[in-house]
N, C-alpha and C positions, 0 to 999 in steps of 0.2 A: 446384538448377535455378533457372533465373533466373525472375522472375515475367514470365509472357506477359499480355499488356495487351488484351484484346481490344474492337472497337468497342462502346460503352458503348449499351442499350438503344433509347434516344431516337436516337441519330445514323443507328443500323439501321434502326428506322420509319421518318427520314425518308429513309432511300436508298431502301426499300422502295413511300415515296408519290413517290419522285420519278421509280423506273422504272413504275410504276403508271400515272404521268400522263403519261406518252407512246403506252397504252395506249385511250385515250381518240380518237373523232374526231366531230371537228362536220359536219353534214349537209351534202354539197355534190353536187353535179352530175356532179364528176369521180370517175371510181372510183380510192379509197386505199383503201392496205393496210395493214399495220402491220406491221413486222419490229420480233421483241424480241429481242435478242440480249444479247452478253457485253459486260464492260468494254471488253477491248482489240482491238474490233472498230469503234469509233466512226467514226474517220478515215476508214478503208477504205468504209463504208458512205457516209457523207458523197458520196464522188467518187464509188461504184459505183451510187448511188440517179440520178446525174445523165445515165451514161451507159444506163441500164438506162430510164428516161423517152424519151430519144430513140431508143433503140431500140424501145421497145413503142409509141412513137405512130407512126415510123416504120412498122411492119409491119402496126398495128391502124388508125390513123387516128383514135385516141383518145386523150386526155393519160391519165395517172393519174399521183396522188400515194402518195409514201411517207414513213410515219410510222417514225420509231425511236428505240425504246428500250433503253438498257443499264443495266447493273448486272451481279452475281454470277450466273455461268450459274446457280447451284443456285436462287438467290433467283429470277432469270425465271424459270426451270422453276415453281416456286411462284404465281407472279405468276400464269401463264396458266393453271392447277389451278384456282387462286379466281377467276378471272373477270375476266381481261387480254385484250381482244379481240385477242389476236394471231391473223393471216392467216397468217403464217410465221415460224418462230423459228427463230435461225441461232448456238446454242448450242457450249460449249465440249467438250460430253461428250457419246456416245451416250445416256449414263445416263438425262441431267436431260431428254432427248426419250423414253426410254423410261419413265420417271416420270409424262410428260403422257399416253403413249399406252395407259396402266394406268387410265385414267379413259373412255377414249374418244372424248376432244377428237381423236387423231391415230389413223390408222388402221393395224391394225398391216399389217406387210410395205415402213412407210415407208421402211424402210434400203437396203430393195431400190428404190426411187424414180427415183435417180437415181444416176449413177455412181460408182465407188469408196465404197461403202457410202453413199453420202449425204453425202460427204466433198470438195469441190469443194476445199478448199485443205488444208495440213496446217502443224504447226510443229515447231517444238522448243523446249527449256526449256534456258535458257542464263544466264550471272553478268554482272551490270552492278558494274563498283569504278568507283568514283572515280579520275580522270587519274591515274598515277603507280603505282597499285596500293598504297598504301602496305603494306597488312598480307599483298602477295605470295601473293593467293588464284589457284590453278594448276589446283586441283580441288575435288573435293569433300571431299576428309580437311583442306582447310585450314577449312571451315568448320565444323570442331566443335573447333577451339585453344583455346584459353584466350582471353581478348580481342578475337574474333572477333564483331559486333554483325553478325546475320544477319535481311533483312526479307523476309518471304515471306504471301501473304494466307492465310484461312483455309479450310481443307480444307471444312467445315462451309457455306460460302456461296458458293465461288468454284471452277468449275472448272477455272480455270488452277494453284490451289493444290492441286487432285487430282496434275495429274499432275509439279507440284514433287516432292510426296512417292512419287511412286512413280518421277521419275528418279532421285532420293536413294536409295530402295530398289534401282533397278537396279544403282546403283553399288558398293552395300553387298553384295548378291550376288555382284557380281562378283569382289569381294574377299573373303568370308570365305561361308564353305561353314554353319560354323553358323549356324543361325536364330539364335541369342542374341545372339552377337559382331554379328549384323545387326541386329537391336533393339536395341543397346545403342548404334549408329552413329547409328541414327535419333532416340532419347533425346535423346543427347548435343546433334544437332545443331538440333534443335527447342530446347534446353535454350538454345542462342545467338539464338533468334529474340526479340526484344525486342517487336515487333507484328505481329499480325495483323489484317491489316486483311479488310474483308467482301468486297475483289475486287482483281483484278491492278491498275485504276487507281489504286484507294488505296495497294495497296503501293508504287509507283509513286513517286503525290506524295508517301507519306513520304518515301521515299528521295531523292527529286529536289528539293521544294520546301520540306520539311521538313527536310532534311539528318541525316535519323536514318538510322544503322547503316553497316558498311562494305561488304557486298554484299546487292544485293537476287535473288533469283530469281525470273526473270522470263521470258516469250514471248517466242523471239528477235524477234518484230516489234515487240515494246514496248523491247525493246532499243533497238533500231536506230532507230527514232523519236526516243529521249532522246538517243543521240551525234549526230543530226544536227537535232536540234532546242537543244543547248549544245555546239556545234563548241568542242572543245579541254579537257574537261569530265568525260568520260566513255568508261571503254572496256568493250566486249565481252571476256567469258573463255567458251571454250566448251568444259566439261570434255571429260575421255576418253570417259563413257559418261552418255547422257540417255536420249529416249523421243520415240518418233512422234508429236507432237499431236493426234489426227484430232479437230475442231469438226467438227459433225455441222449437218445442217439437214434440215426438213422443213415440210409444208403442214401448218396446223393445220382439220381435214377439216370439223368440225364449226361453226369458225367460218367456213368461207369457204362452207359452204353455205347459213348467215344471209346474209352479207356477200353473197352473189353476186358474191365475187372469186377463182371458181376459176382461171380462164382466165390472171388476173395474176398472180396470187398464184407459180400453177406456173410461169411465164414466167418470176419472177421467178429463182427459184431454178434453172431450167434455164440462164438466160442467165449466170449465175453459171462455166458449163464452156466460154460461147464464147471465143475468141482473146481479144479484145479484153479480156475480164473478166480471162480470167486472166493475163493483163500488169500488168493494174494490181494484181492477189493481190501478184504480186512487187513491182512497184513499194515497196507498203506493207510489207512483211517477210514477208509468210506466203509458203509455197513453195508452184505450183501442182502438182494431181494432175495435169497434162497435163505428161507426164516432157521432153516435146520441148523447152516453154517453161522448164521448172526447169532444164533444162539450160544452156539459152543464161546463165543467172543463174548459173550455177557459181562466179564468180567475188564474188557478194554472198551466196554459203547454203556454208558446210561440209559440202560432200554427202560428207564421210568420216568424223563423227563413228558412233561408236556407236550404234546406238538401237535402244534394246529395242521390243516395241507391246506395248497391252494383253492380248495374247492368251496375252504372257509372264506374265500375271495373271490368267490363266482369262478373262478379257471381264469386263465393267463388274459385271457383276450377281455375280459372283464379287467380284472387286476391294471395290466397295463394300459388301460384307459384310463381307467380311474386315478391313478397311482402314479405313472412314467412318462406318459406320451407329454408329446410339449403342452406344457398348461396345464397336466395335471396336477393331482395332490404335494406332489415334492419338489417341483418348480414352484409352487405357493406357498408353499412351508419354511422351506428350505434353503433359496436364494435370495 
């Protein structure tokens, strides 16, 4: 098994003080919030924080500002446990909000909040090769060959790397009925991963700016961003069988009753299912939960790939037992 590299200590505290410090706000007149979210939700926030301002001063007659921070869904989930003033976090797992709401920062019944479990956009987990394909990766059985350099983040900090390993596992299921022959798929193909990085960005710029490995696994919206952000560069592979993405979002209760930013706070994330929001979901790569709009985009989302959901895993709190917690299935596998 090839040696796995993983982010070395020091680089991790500073990812950890650098989503930390967006977690921070200096005293002003206007009311701000603060969204902590995941890596590969940056851009999307970016435009949706600008239209979501004109919208809440439009209705209220009041400006307010918004703060955001990313890194590794698992690490935010962390982040906001110790003491990250987040107002709302718009994470990659039901898990890493069910994590905060074991503390009682969130209150439970959040899921039930807002629409589609608290699910305002969805993804899927798809293959970025290099223009040309040279090593002709089609699916998933190419990525456990012989000479195969496979980059994918880590399970342990990053929830877009959760549910890499459990499209990989859908796959593996699909194909061999024993559980062994399926662990021995996932061995193998972890065996080709050369790093793992602490979030889907990092695996990202390895693969992009780095020029390490020959397919990365990745959000098809972090896809789709790097083919049209290096026109002629990069192509999309969308295997046979993946997995529903569902990022999850919720109000964090107990700070916006400090904050006295419940009023925004919830705005924030209800405005996230009007029209106008979920146009620009698409725009960015994620597919909206409003089927009407995902629809009109038929022609940028492969609405006929395969996809399992977590429930094909028992739900999160199954799953990460089974799967992530120390001593699970991918510390056994995998290290």
């Amino acid at each position: 098994m090839k040696k796995i590299y993983k982010m070395q200590a020091v680089l991790l505290a500073a990812c950890v003080f650098t989503g930390l410090a967006g977690c921070g706000r200096e005293k002003s007149n206007i009311m701000t919030i603060t969204n902590v979210s995941y890596d590969a939700t940056r851009e999307f926030y970016e435009s949706y924080n600008e239209i979501f301002k004109s919208y809440y001063e439009e209705k209220y007659g009041e400006p307010v500002n918004v703060i955001q921070s990313h890194a590794g869904s698992g690490s935010q989930a962390r982040s906001v446990v110790e003491g990250c003033n987040a107002d709302v976090v718009t994470l990659a797992l039901e898990h890493d909000i069910s994590l905060i709401e074991k503390t009682g920062l969130v209150d439970s019944g959040w899921k039930q909040e807002y629409d589609n479990d608290s699910a305002p956009y969805t993804s899927t987990m798809v293959f970025l090769v290099r223009k040309g394909n040279e090593k002709n990766i089609k699916d998933w059985d190419d990525l456990i060959k012989d000479g195969v350099e496979v980059i994918t983040p880590d399970p342990k900090s990053s929830g877009g790397a959760c549910w890499n390993f459990l499209a990989a596992l859908s796959y593996a299921r699909e194909k061999y009925t024993d559980t062994a022959k399926q662990n021995e798929f996932i061995k193998k193909l972890y065996a080709n991963v050369s790093v793992l990085d602490s979030g889907a960005r990092g695996s990202a710029t390895t693969f992009v700016e780095n020029q390490k490995g020959d397919v990365l696994i990745a959000w098809e919206n972090e896809a789709m961003m790097t083919v049209a952000n290096y026109p002629g560069q990069y192509e999309i592979v969308t295997p046979s069988v993946s997995i529903l993405a569902q990022p999850s979002v919720a109000v964090v209760d107990d700070n916006v009753k400090v904050n006295k930013s419940g009023q925004a706070a919830g705005e924030y994330l209800s405005y996230l299912y009007s029209e106008n929001a979920q146009r620009l979901v698409a725009d960015y790569g994620y597919r909206p939960s409003d089927e009407k709009i995902l629809n009109e985009y038929s022609d940028k989302f492969n609405l006929n790939v395969k996809c399992t959901t977590i429930n094909d895993f028992g739900g999160w709190d199954n799953a990460y037992k089974q799967y992530f917690d120390d001593g699970a299935l991918f510390d056994k596998l995998c290290n």
